[in-house]
C-alpha positions in Angstrom: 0.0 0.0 0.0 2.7 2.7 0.8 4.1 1.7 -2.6 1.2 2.2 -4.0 1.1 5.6 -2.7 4.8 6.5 -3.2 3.9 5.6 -6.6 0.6 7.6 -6.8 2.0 10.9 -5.6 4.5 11.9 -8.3 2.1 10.6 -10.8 -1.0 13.2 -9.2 2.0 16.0 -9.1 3.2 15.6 -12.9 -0.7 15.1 -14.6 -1.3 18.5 -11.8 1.8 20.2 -14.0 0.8 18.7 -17.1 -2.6 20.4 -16.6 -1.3 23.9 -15.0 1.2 23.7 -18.5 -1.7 23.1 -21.0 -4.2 26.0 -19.6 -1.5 28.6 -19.0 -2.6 31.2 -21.5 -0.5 33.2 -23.8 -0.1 36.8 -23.4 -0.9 39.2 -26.8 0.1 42.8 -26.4 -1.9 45.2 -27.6 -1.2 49.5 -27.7 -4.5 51.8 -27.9 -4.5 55.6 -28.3 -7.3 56.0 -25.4 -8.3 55.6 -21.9 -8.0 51.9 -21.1 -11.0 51.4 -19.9 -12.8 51.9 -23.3 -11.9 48.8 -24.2 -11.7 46.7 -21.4 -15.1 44.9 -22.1 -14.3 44.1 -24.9 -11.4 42.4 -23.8 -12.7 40.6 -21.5 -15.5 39.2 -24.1 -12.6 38.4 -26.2 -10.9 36.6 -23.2 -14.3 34.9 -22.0 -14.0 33.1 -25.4 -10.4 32.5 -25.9 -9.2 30.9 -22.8 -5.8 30.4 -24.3 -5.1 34.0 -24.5 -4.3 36.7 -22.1 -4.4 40.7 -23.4 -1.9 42.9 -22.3 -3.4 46.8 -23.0 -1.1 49.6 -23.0 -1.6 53.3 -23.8 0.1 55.1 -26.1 1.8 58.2 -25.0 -0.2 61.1 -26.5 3.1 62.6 -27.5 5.4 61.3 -29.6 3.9 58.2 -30.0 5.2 57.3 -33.8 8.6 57.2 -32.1 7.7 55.1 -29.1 6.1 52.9 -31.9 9.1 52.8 -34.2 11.9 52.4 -31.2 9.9 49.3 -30.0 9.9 47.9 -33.8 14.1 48.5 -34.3 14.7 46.8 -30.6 12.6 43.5 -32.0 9.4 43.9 -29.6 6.9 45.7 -31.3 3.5 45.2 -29.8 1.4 41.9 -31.0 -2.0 44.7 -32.1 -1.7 48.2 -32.3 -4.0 51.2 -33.3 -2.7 53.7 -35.7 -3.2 56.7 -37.4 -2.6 57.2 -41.0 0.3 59.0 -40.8 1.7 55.8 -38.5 0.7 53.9 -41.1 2.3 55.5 -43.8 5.5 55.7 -42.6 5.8 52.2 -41.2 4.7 51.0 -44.7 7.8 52.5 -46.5 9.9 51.0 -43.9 8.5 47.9 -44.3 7.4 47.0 -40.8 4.0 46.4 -40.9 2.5 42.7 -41.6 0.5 42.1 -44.6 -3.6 41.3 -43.7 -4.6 41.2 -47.3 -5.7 37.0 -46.7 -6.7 37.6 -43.0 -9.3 40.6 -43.9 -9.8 40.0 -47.5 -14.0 39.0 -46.8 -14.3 42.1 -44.6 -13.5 44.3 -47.7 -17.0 44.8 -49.0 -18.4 45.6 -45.0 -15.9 48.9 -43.9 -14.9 51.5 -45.3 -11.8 53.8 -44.5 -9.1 51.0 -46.4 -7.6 53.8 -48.1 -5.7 54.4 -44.4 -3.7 51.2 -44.8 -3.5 50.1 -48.8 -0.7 50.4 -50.7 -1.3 49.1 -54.0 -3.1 45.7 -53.7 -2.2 45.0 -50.5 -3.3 45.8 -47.0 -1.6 46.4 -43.5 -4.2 46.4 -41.3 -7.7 46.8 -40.7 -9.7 50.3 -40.3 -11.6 50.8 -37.1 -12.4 54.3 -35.8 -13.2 56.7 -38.2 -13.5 60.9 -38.3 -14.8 63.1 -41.1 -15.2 66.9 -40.9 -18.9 68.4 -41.0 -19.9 72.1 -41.5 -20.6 73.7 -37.9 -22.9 77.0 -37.8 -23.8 79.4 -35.0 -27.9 79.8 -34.8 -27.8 83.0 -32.9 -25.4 84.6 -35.4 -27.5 83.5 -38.4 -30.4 85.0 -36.5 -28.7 87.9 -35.8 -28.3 88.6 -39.3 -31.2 87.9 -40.5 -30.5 84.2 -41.9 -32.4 80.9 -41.4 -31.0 79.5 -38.4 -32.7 76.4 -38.3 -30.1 74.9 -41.6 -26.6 74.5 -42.7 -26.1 76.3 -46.0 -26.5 73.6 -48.9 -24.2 75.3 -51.6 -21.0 77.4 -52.2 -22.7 80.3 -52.9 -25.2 79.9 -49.7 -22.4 79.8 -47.7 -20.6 82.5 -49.5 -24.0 85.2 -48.7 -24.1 83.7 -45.2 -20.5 84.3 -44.4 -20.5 87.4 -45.5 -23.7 88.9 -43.8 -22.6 87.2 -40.4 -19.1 88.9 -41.0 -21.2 92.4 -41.3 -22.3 92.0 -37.8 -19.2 93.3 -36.4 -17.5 93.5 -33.0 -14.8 91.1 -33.5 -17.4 88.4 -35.4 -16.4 86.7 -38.5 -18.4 84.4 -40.8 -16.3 81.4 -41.5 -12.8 80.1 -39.8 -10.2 79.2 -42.2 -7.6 76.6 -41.0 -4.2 78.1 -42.0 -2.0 75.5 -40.0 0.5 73.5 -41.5 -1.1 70.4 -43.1 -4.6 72.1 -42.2 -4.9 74.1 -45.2 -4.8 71.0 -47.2 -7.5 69.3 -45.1 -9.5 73.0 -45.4 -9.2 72.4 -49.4 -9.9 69.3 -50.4 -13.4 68.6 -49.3 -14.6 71.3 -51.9 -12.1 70.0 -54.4 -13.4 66.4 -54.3 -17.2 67.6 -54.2 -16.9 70.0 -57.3 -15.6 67.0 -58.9 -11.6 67.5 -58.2 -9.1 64.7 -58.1 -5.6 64.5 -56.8 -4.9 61.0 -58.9 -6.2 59.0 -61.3 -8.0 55.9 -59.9 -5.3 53.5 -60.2 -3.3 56.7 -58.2 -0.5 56.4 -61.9 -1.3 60.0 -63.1 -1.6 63.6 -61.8 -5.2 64.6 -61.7 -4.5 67.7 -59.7 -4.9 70.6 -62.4 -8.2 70.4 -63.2 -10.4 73.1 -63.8 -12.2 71.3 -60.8 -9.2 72.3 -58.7 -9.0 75.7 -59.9 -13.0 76.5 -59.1 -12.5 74.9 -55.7 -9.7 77.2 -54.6 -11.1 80.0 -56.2 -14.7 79.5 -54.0 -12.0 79.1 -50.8 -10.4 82.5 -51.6 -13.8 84.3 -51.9 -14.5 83.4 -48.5 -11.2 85.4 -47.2 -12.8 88.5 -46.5 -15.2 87.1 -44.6 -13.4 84.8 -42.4 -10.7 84.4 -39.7 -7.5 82.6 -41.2 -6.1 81.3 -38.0 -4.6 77.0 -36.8 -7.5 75.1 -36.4 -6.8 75.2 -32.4 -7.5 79.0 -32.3 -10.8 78.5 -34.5 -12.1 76.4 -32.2 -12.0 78.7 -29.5 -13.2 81.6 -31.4 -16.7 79.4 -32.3 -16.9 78.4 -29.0 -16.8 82.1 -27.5 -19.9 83.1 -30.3 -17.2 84.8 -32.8 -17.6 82.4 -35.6 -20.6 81.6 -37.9 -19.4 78.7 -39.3 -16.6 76.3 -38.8 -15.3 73.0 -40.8 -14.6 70.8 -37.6 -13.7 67.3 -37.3 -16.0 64.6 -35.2 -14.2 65.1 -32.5 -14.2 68.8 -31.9 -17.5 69.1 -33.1 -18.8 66.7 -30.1 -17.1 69.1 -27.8 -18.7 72.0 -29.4 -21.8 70.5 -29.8 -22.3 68.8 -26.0 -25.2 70.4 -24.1 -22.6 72.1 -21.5 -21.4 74.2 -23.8 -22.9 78.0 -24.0 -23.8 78.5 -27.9 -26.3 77.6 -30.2 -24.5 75.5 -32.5 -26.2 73.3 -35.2 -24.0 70.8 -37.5 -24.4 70.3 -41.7 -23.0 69.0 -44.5 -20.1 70.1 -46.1 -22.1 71.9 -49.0 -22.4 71.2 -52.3 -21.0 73.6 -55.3 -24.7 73.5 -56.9 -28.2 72.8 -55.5 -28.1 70.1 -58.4 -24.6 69.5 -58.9 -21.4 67.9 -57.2 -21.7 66.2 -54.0 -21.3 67.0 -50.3 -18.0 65.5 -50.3 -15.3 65.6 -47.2 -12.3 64.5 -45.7 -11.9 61.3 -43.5 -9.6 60.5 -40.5 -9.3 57.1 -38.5 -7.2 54.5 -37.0 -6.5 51.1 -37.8 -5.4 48.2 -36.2 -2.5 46.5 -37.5 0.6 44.4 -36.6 4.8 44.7 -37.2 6.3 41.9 -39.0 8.2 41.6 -36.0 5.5 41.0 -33.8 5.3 37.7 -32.0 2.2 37.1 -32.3 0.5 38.3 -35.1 -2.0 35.5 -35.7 -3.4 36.1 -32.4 -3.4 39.9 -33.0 -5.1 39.5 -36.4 -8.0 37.5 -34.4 -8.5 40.2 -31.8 -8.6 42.8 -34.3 -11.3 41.4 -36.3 -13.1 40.9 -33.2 -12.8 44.4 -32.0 -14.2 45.1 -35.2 -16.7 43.3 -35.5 -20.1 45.8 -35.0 -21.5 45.6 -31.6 -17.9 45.5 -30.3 -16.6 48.6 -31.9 -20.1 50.7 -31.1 -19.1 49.9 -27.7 -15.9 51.5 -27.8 -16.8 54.5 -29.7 -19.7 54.9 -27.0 -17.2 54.7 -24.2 -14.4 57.1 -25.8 -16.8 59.5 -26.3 -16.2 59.9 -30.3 -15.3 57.8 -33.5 -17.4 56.1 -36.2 -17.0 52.2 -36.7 -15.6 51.5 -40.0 -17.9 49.2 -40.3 -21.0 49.7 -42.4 -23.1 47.0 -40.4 -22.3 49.1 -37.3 -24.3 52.4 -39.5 -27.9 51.5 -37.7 -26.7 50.9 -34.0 -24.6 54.7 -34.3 -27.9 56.1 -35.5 -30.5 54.3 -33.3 -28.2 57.0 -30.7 -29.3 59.8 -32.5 -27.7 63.8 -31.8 -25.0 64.5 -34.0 -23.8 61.5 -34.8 -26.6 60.4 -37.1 -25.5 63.4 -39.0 -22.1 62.4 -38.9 -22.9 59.4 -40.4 -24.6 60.9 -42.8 -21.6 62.9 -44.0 -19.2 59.9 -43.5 -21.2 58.3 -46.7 -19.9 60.9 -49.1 -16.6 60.9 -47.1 -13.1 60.9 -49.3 -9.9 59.5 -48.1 -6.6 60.9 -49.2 -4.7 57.5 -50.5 -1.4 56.4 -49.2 1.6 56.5 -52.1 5.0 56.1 -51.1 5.7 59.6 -52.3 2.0 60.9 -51.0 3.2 63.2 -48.1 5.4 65.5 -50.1 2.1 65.7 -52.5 0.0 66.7 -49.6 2.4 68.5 -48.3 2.8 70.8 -51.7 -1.1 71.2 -51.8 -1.3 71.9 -48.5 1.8 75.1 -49.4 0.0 76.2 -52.2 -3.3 76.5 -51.3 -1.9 78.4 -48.4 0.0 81.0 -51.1 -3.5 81.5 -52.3 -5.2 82.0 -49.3 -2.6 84.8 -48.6 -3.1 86.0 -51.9 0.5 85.4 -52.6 -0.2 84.0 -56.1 -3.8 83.4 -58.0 -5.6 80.0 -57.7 -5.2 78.9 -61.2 -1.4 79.8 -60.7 -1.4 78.0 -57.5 -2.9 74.7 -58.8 -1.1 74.4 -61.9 2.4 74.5 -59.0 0.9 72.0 -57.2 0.4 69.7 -60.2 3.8 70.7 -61.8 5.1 69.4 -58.1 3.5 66.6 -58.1 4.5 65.0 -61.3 8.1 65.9 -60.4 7.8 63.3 -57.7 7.4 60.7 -60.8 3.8 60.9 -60.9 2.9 61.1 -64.8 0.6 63.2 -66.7 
């Protein structure tokens, strides 16, 4: 009997090991840009049905967080999952650290939108997730106050042409519509109206300079007709000058419009669509923002952080983290009805987000935008005429081996 038991204890204390060995999850690290707790039920959904895996969430730093990103991926520990902004994106593409999803999210194609922030060519690095897009703000008690109808964006250019200029009459420090002069702002002020009179910076297959088009040239024109009547100023300042009542309308992103727009704040605001040239031609066309989710080639497990991501994309998943950071739209186009069914602004968000233009990613693409966004600014200042100013930017743009 005691051999019996001599024999039965190491063989109870190796299956025990064998047991503690075979559950022991694996750990998958994953970087966010916001609070923590925004995702953490999602996590622990994901965790509920993946017993094998652990999630490690960090933040990244607010500042300087492309070089946290690329220090990690030269020491050989990038994270496993990590959300990125297009800018990220682009720049880890050239260097060629980011893994290629184009098998791993090739059926999710036809359900998101936003894949313009991580293609290059054919192939994809990651998968989009939270997405912006700017919308027209207006002031009600300034359009009342001079004499407009308060209760509506202006629909066309030359609505908000009149508009601006009859709120910019009223005086006492007032303007009617805030102009972002920042650098890489002007470029984001621009092209909304360029894409919806029609404009193009590329050709479709993004081979050929599309950029001096008589399109362009109207576009930019419209934008420097508006000068007189509006404050030219970085995006930061406008936002404080619509806030204080100074402003009648303001092109805003989703995320500074939510702040303008929340209850607590003391103005009348209302939000639109970026308008139209015509009342039956072009299209309220505007700019998009977002992150994606996306791995480093060097990750250590990117399988694992493929599978998360789709599941924090999936709809209900990713409604639930835009509701708890407080802003974002899910890329994905099942998600559409659950955002709406909340109603407030971000139905009209969503709205706008339909006829919503990404700027695609080229190796060369930031020196392109970054010529625009120098041009358009010359012509703001009235430093050169808009046709002279376009026909720069396209010269510029076919020097960087772009062809006619």
């Amino acid at each position: 009997m005691r051999c019996a038991r001599a024999l039965a204890l190491p063989l109870l204390l190796a299956l025990s090991c064998s047991r503690e060995k075979q559950v022991k999850p694996v750990e998958v690290v994953f970087w966010q840009r916001g609070p923590l707790d925004a995702t953490q039920s999602v996590v622990q959904r994901f965790e509920a049905g993946n017993p094998g895996v652990r999630l490690r969430v960090e933040r990244l730093p607010a500042v300087d967080a492309i070089d946290s990103l690329a220090a990690a991926a030269e020491a050989g520990h990038p994270p496993d999952l990590c959300e990125l902004d297009r800018g990220e994106v682009a720049r880890f593409m050239e260097k060629g650290w980011l893994s290629d999803w184009s098998a791993g999210v090739a059926d999710l194609a036809q359900g998101s939108r936003g894949w313009e922030l991580c293609r290059l060519g054919d192939a994809l690095y990651g998968l989009p997730w939270l997405l912006g897009t700017r919308v027209l703000l207006y002031n009600r008690t300034l359009l009342a106050r001079a004499g407009l109808d308060s209760t509506r964006a202006p629909e066309t250019w030359d609505e908000l042409h009149v508009a601006s200029a009859r709120v910019s009459r009223l005086g006492h420090g007032v303007k009617g519509y805030g102009l972002a002069s920042g650098a890489g702002e002007r470029f984001v002020a621009y092209m909304p109206y360029a894409w919806g009179n029609g404009g193009e910076m590329l050709s479709a297959r993004l081979d050929s300079c599309r950029f001096g088009s008589r399109e362009n040239v109207q576009a930019l024109a419209f934008l420097v007709s508006l000068v007189p009547y509006a404050l030219v100023a970085p995006e930061d300042s406008l936002a404080l000058e619509f806030a204080a009542g100074r402003l009648g309308f303001l092109l805003a992103d989703t995320g500074a419009a939510l702040d303008l727009l929340r209850p607590s704040a003391a103005l009348r605001a209302g939000v639109g669509l970026v308008p139209r040239p015509e009342a039956d031609g072009g299209s309220h066309a505007s700019i998009g923002s977002g992150t994606v989710l996306a791995s480093f080639t060097r990750s250590r497990r990117k399988e694992d952080g493929l599978r998360f991501a789709r599941f924090m994309a999936e709809p209900q998943n990713v409604v639930d983290v835009a509701s708890a950071l407080g802003h974002g739209l899910p890329a994905s186009l099942a998600a559409d009805s659950a955002q709406a069914a909340r109603g407030g602004p971000e139905a009209r968000f969503l709205e706008q987000l339909e006829t919503t233009r990404f700027a695609p990613i080229r190796r060369d693409g930031m020196e392109m935008e970054a010529a625009i966004d120098s041009l358009v600014g010359d012509a703001l200042a009235r430093r050169c005429a808009p046709r002279r100013a376009v026909a720069a930017a396209d010269s510029l743009i076919r020097s960087l081996g772009v062809a006619r």
